[in-house]
N, C-alpha and C positions, 0 to 999 in steps of 0.2 A: 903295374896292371894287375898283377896277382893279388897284392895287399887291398887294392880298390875290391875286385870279384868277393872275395873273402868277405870285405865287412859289408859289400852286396848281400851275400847270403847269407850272413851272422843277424843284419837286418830282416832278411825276408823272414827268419826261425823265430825273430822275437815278435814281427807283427803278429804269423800267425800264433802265436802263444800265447799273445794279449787277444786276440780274436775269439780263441778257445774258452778264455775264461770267463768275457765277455757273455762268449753265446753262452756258458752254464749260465750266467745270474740271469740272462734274460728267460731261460729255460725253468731256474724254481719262478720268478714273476710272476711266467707264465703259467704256474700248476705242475709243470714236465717235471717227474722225480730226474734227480740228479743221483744215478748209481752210484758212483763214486763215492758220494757223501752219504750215503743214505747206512745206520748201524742198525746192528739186532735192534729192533725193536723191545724197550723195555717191559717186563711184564705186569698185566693189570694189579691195581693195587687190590686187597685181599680188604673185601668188606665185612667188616662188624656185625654181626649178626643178633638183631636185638628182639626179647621177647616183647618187649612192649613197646607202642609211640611213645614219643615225646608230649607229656599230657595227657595219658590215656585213661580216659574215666573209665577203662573196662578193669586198668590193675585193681586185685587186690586191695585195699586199705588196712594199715595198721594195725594190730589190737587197742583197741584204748584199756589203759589201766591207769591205776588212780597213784599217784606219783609218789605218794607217802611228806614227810616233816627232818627235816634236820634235827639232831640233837643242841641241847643247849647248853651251859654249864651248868644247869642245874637240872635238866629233865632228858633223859634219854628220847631220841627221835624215832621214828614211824616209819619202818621199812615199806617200799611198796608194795603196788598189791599183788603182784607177780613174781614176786621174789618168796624164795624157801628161809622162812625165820630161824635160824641153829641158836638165839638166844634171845627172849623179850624181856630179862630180866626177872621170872620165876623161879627157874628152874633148870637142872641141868640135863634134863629128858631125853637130849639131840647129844649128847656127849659121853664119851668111856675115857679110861687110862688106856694105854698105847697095847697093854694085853689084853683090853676086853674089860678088862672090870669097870665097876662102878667107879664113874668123877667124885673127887673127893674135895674141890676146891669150892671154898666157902659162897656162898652166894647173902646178898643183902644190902638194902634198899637199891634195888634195880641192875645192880651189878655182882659179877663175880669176881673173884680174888683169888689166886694163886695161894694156897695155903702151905705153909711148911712142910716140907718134905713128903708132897703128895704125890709130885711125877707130872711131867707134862698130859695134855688132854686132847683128843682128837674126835673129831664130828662120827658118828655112827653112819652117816653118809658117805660115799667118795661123790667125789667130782672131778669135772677133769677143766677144759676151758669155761670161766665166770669172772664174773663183776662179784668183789666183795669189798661190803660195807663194814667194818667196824672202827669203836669209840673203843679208845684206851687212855689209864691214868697212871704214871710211874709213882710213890709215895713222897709223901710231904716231907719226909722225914730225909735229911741228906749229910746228916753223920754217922760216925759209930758210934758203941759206948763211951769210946773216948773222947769222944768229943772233936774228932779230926773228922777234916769233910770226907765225904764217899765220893771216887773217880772213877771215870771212865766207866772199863764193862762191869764194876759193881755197883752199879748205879743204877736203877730200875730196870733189868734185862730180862726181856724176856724175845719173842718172835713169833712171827704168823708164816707158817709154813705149808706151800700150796704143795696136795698131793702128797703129804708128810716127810719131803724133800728140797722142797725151794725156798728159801727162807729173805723174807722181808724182817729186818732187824726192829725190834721194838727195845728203847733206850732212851731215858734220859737224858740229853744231849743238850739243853737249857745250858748254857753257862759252865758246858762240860766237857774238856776232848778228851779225844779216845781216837785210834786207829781212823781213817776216816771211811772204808768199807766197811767197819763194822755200826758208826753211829746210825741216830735212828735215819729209819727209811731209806737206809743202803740197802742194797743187794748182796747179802753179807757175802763176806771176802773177794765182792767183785765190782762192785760199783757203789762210791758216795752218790749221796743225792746231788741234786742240783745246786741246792740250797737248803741252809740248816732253818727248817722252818716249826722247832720245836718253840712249845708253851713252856712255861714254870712248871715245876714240878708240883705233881697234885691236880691240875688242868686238863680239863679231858680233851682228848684229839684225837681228829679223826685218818683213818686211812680209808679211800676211794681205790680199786686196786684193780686195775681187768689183766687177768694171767691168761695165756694161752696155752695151753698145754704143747710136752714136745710129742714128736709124732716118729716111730722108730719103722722101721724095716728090717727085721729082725736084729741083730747085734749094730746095726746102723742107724744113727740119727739123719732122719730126712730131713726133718724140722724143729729147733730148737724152742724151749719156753721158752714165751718172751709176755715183758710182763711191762704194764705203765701204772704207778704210783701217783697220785695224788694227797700232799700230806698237809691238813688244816686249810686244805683247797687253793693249797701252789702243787703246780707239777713240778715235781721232783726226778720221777724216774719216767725217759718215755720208747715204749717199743724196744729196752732193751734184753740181749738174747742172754741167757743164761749160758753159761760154760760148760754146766753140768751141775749135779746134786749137789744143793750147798754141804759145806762142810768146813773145818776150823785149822786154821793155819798152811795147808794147802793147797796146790789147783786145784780144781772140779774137775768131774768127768761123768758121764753118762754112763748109767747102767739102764738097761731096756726097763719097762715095767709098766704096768697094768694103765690103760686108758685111763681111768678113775680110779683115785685113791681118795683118803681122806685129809682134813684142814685140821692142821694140827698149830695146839696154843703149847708154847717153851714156856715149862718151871722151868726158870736159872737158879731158884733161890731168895727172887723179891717181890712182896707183896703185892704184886703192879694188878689195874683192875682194866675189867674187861665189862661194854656194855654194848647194847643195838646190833647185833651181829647179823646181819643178811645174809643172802649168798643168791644170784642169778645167774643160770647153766647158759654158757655161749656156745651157739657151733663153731668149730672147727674150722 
């Protein structure tokens, strides 16, 4: 009689427990919040706040500017029309030696040359983040007097160095190894390129370069240069961060230093020529 009573009452605790939960679901059905289930409410999502429609014929439009010419093998190309020219092939007007004096490296028919023991050369301008254009040719010539071929870093060396610290490696690299962060269109002593997408020697080629300047807080780097390489128009190098001041054998490291500095061309010691030079100032 006891064990009957018992699963009497063990039954009546589960109907009503199936009753309870019952009447909830007919309760949300009904609209009736269900406390029980009911959590914090999550919080509204944080809207975008934009200055213009989508299509807004009120923005702004573009500058139009006139787009300028590629260079060719045989004619130097036609910087655009917004861009600041640091060499049309006249003259070295826009350029000093690394103290201030006058460039001493040769200029003629539309290009300049790294002359013997003249000292590297830097723009009379700084800049800080740009788009730069230039056309470079390593020399025809790829022995010594003895008549053994010339390798690696003695092989048309020179560099385009943003802010007269960051250096994109200019080199001869045609049918030529060497270190692979040093050949051309590394990131010298930090990154090969993509791909070795050097000409013969003698062949003019071009670098497309957008460097970003780094950005410090006093003895701290907040933001490191970061630069994307285009070489004979394959991308080679993209969005990558610099380590610090280039420099030779090495890691890099940062030293703070002025927003805008100047673009400096590396005497190594070879003839190598320089044509078409632009330069276009980016924000930050």
């Amino acid at each position: 009689m006891k064990i009957r009573l018992l699963s009497l009452m063990t039954l009546a605790v589960l109907l009503t427990t199936a009753f309870g939960c019952a009447s909830n679901g007919l309760q949300k059905q009904s609209g009736e919040p269900d406390t029980q289930q009911i959590s914090d409410p999550e919080p509204a999502e944080v809207q975008k706040q934009y200055e213009w429609k989508v299509h807004d014929k009120n923005r702004p439009q573009p500058a139009v500017i006139e787009a300028g010419e590629p260079g060719t093998k045989q004619t130097s190309g036609r910087a655009p029309s917004d861009a600041i020219v640091l060499f049309d092939g006249t003259d070295l007007s826009k350029w000093e030696k690394g103290d201030g004096e006058e460039a001493k490296w040769k200029v003629e028919n539309g290009y300049m040359e790294i002359s013997r023991r003249t000292g590297s050369i830097r723009s009379k301008q700084g800049f800080g983040s740009c788009q730069l254009h230039i056309e470079w040719a390593t020399p025809t010539k790829t022995t010594n007097k003895e008549g053994k071929p010339i390798k690696g870093q003695g092989r048309g060396n020179s560099g385009v160095y943003f802010m007269t610290k960051y250096e994109i490696q200019v080199l001869d690299s045609y049918e030529s190894k060497t270190y692979p962060d040093g050949q051309a269109a590394s990131v010298y002593g930090m990154n090969p390129p993509m791909v070795n997408a050097c000409r013969p020697p003698g062949q003019w080629q071009t670098y497309d370069i957008i460097f970003h300047r780094p950005i410090f807080d006093g003895d701290k780097v907040v933001k490191p240069a970061i630069v994307t390489v285009i070489h004979n128009g394959i991308l080679v190098q993209e969005n990558f961060a610099f380590e610090g001041i280039s420099t030779h054998g090495k890691r890099a490291k940062y030293r703070p230093h002025a927003d805008k500095l100047q673009l400096s061309l590396q005497d190594h010691g070879n003839p190598v020529r320089y044509r078409n030079i632009w330069i276009r100032e980016l924000q930050d």
